[in-house]
C-alpha positions in Angstrom: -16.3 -23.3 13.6 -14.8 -23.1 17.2 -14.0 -26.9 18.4 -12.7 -27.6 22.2 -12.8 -29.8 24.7 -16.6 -29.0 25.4 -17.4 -29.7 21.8 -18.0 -27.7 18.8 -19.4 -24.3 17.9 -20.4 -22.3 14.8 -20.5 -18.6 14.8 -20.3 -15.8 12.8 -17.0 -14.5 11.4 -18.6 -10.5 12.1 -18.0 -10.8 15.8 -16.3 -7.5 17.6 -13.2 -9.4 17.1 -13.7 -11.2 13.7 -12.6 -15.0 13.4 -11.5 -14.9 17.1 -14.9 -17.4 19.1 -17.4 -15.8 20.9 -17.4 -18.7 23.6 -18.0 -17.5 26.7 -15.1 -19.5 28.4 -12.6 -17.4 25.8 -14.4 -14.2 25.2 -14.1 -12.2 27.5 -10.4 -12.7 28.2 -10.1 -12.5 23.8 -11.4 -9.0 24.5 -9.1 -7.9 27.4 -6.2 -9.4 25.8 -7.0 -7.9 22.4 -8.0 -4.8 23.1 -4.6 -4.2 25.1 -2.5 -5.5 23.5 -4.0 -3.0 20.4 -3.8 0.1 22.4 -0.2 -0.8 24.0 0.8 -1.0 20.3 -0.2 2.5 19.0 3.2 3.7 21.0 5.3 1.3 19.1 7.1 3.2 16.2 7.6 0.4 13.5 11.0 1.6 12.4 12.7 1.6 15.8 9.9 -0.3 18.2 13.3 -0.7 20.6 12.4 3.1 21.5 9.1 2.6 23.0 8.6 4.4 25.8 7.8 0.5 27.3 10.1 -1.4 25.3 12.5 -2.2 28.6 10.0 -3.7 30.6 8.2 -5.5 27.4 11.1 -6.4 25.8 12.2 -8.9 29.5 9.4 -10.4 29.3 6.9 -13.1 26.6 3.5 -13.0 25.6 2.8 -15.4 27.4 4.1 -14.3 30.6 2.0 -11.0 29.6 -1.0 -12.9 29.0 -1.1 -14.8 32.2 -0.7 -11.9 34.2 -3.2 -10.2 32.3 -5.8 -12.3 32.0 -7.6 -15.2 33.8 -5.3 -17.3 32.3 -7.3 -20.4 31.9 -6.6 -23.2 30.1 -9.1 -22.8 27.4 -8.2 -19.5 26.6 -4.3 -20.0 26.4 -5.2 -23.1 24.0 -6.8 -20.2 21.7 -3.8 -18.7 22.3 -1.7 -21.3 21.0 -3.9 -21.9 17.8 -3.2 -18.1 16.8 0.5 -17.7 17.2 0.6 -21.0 15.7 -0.6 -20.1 12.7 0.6 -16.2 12.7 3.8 -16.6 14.0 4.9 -20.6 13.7 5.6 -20.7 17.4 4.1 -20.3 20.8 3.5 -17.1 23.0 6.4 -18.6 25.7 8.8 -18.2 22.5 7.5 -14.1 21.6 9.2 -11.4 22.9 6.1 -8.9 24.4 8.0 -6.0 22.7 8.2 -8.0 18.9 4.5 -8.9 19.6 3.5 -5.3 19.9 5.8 -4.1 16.9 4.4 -7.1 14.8 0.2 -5.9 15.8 1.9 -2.0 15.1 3.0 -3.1 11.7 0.1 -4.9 10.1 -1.1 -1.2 9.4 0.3 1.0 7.2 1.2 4.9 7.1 -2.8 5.8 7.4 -4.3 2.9 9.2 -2.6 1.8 12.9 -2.5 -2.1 12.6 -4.5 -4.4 15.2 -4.1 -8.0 16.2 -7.5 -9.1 14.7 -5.8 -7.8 11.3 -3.5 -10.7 11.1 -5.6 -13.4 11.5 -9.0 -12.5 10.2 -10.2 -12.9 6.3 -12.9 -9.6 5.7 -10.3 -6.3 6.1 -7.6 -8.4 7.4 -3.8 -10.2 6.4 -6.0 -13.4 5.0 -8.6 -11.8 2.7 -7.1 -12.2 -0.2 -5.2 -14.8 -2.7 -3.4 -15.0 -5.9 -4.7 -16.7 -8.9 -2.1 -18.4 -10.0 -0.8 -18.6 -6.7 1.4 -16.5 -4.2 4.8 -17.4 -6.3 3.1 -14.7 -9.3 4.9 -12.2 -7.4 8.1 -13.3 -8.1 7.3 -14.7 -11.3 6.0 -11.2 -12.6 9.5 -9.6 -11.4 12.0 -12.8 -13.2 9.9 -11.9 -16.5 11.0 -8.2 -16.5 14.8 -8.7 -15.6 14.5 -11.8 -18.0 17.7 -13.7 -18.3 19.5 -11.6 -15.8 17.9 -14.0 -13.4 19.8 -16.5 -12.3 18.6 -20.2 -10.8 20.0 -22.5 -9.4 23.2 -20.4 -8.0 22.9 -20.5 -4.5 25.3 -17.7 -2.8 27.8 -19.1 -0.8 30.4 -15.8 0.0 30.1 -12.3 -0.3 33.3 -10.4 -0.4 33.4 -6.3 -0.2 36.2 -3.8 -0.4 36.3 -0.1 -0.8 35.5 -0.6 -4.4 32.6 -2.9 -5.1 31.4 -6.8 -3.7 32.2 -9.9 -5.3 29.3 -12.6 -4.7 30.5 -16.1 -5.1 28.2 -19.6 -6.1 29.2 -22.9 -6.8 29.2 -22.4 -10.8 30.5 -18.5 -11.0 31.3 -15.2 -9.2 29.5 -12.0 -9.6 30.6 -8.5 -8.9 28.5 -5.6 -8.4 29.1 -1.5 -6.6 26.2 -3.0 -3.9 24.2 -6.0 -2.9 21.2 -6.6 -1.1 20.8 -9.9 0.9 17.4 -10.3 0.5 16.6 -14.3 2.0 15.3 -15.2 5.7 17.6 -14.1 8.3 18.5 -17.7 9.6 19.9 -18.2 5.9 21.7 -14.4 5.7 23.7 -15.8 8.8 25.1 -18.8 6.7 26.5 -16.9 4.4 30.2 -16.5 4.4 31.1 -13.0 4.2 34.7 -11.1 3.8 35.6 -9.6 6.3 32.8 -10.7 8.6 29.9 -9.3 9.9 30.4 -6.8 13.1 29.0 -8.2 16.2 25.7 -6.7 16.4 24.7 -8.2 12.9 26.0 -11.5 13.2 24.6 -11.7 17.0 21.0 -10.8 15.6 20.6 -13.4 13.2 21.8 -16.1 15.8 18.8 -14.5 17.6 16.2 -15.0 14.5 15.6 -18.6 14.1 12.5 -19.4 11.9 9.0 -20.1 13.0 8.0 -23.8 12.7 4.9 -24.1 10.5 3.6 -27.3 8.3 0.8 -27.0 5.6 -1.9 -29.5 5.7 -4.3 -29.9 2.1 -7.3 -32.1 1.8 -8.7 -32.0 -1.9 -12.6 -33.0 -2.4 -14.8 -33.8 -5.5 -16.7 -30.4 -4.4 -16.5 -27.9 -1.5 -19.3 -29.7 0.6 -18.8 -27.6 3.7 -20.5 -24.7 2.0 -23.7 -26.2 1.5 -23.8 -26.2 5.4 -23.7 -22.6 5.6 -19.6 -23.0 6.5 -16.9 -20.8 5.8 -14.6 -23.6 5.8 -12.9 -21.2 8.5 -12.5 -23.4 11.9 -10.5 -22.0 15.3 -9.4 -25.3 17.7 -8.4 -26.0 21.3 -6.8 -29.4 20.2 -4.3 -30.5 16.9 -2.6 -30.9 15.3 -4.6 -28.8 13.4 -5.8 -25.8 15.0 -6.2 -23.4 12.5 -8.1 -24.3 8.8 -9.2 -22.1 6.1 -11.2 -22.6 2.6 -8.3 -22.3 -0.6 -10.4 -23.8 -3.1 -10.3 -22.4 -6.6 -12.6 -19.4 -7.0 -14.7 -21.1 -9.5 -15.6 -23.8 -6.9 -14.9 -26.7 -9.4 -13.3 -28.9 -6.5 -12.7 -28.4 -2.8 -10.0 -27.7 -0.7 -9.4 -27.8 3.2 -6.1 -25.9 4.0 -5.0 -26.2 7.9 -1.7 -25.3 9.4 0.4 -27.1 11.6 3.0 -24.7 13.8 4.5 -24.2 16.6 4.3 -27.3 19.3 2.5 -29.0 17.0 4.8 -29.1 14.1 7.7 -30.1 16.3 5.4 -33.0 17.5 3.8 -34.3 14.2 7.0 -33.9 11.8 8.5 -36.8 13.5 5.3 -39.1 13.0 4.6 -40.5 10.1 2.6 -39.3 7.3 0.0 -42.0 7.8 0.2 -41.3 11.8 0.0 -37.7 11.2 -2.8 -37.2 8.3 -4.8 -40.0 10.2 -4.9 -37.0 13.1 -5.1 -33.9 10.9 -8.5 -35.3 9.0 -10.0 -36.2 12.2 -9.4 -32.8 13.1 -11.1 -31.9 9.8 -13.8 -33.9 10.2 -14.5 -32.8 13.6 -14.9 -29.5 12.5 -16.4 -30.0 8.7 -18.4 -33.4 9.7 -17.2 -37.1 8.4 -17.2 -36.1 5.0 -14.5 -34.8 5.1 -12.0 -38.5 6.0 -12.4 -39.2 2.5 -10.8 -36.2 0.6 -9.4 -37.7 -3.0 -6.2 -36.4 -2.4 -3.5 -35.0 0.4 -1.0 -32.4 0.1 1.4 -31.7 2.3 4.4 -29.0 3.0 6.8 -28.3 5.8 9.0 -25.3 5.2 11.4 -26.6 8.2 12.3 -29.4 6.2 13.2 -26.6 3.0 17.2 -26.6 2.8 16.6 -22.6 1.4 13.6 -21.9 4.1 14.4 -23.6 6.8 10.8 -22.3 8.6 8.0 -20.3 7.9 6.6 -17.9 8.0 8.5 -15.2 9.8 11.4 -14.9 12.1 10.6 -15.4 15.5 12.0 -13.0 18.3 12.5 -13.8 21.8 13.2 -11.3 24.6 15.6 -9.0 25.0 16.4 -9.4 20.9 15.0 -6.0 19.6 16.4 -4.3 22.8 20.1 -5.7 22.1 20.3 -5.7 18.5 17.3 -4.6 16.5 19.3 -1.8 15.2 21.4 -4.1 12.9 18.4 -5.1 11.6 18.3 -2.8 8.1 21.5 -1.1 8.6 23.6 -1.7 6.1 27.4 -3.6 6.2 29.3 -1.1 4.2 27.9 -2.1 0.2 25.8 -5.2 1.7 22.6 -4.2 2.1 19.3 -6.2 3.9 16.2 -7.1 2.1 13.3 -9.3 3.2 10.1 -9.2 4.8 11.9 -9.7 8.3 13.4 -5.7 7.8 9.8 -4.5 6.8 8.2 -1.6 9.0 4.2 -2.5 7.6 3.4 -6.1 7.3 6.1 -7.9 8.9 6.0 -11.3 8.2 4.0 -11.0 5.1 4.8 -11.1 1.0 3.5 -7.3 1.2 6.0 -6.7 3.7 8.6 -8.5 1.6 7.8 -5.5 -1.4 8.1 -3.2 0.6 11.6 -4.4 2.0 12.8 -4.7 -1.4 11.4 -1.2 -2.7 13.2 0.3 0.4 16.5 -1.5 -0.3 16.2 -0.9 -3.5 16.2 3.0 -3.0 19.1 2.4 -0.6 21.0 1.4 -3.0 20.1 4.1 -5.8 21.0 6.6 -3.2 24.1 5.5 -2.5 25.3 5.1 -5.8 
């Protein structure tokens, strides 16, 4: 479903440019955009995208600014815009760095398939295909069973020491000490760390420039996924929030139905500081707008806003302005003599993303094997 000012569509979700809206308003400048911005990325290397042969002139300015430029710019088509970074990102274009937007299309690939901008936000062969059963936290679940009681809750680290010899990592309860460590927590968080002696410049300068997107979740729980029984994907794409963004996350077996939207960007900023009747008054109409009026009445609302998370403090990814990457994106994964950095912010493929996260640890990991 495409909803906007001039009312509401359904399409396919096989268009040339998946869940993106074949409206004509949008379309064609969707294509121009897209299709750029996909072919500017191929000369992005995703370990050092600061060496681009572009990276000066996209790294001074946003994707925004790009887009304007580069397209008709009209309002319609910026509002779609909005409702993708929104959702990939937790922010708006005026906010991305051109250069991080090109690294971050480069790295939803991997070594044998160049990444594209329709990868991260469509379902069929792209970053929202698939999800856990059992939900997303089986990752981490799987890995604490293995090292068993060698994981640790509830310890939050507040200082990490190093000398010549090892690293001492102090919580509020106890004090560990190790040959290395890897930091492996959202860059905003890293930076609140106290470490002895501190970081160099370039490190502690980078995280200052790697705040957190700004992204709620909004859940609407039904009797039974009634949408489908229209011939809807539950999938919807809007011009207007707070909810501009909305995907089908009900259980597999279909034994209830649920209505997941996000909230980012703008609108999170907005709609945090309403309250919850204000807000999920909006974010249903929104839902109903696209799904039809059965959906005002869903037996139960679930909400989330990683902001608000004393240990997330935003979500999903870190978001980097201009001039970042060019300045200090080489602090990024080097290591501070036995302190080494983990995290789906320091991954080369799927930036942003819990694959991205494995493969930041894997690579960390074999840092540290290396060097000891």
């Amino acid at each position: 479903v495409f909803f906007g000012p001039r009312g509401r569509e359904e399409f396919p979700n096989n268009t040339p440019f998946g869940t993106a809206p074949p409206d004509p308003v949008v379309a064609g400048d969707i294509a121009v955009a897209v299709t750029e911005l996909d072919q500017m990325s191929t000369s992005v290397p995703v370990d050092q995208p600061w060496t681009a042969s572009g990276a000066d002139d996209w790294d001074r300015q946003t994707l925004d600014a790009w887009l304007r430029a580069n397209t008709s710019g009209n309002a319609e088509f910026m509002a779609v815009t909005s409702a993708a970074t929104e959702a990939i990102f937790g922010c708006e274009a005026r906010e991305l760095s051109l250069l991080y937007t090109l690294f971050y299309i480069a790295a939803s690939g991997n070594e044998q398939n160049a990444g594209t901008f329709e990868r991260n936000f469509n379902t069929a062969g792209g970053a929202q295909e698939s999800r856990f059963v059992g939900g997303a936290q089986t990752i981490a679940l799987q890995v604490a069973a293995q090292l068993g009681r060698r994981v640790v809750l509830n310890a939050p680290a507040r200082r990490i020491a190093q000398s010549s010899s090892g690293v001492t990592v102090v919580t509020d309860g106890f004090s560990a000490t190790a040959q290395r460590v890897i930091v492996a927590i959202p860059p905003t968080l890293a930076g609140r760390i106290d470490y002895d002696p501190p970081m160099p410049p370039l490190r502690d300068q980078l995280i200052q420039h790697m705040p957190q997107g700004t992204l709620m979740k909004f859940e609407a729980i039904y009797d039974t996924p009634f949408w489908r029984a229209q011939g809807l994907s539950g999938q919807a794409v809007s011009e207007i929030g707070p909810i501009k963004v909305t995907f089908d996350t009900s259980p597999a077996d279909g034994s209830f139905g649920i209505l997941m939207g996000f909230i980012g960007g703008h609108e999170a900023r907005v709609w945090e500081n309403r309250s919850a009747d204000e807000r999920r008054a909006a974010a249903l109409q929104n839902l109903a707008n696209y799904f039809g009026n059965e959906a005002l009445n869903p037996r139960e609302i679930v909400e989330f806003n990683w902001s608000s998370e004393v240990w997330n403090r935003g979500c999903p990814v870190a978001v980097l302005g201009p001039g970042t990457l060019i300045d200090f994106g080489t602090a990024l994964r080097t290591p501070v003599g036995r302190i080494h950095w983990a995290g789906t912010e320091t991954s080369t493929f799927w930036n942003g993303y819990m694959d991205g996260a494995v493969r930041s640890g894997e690579r960390a990991a074999q840092e540290v094997l290396t060097a000891l």
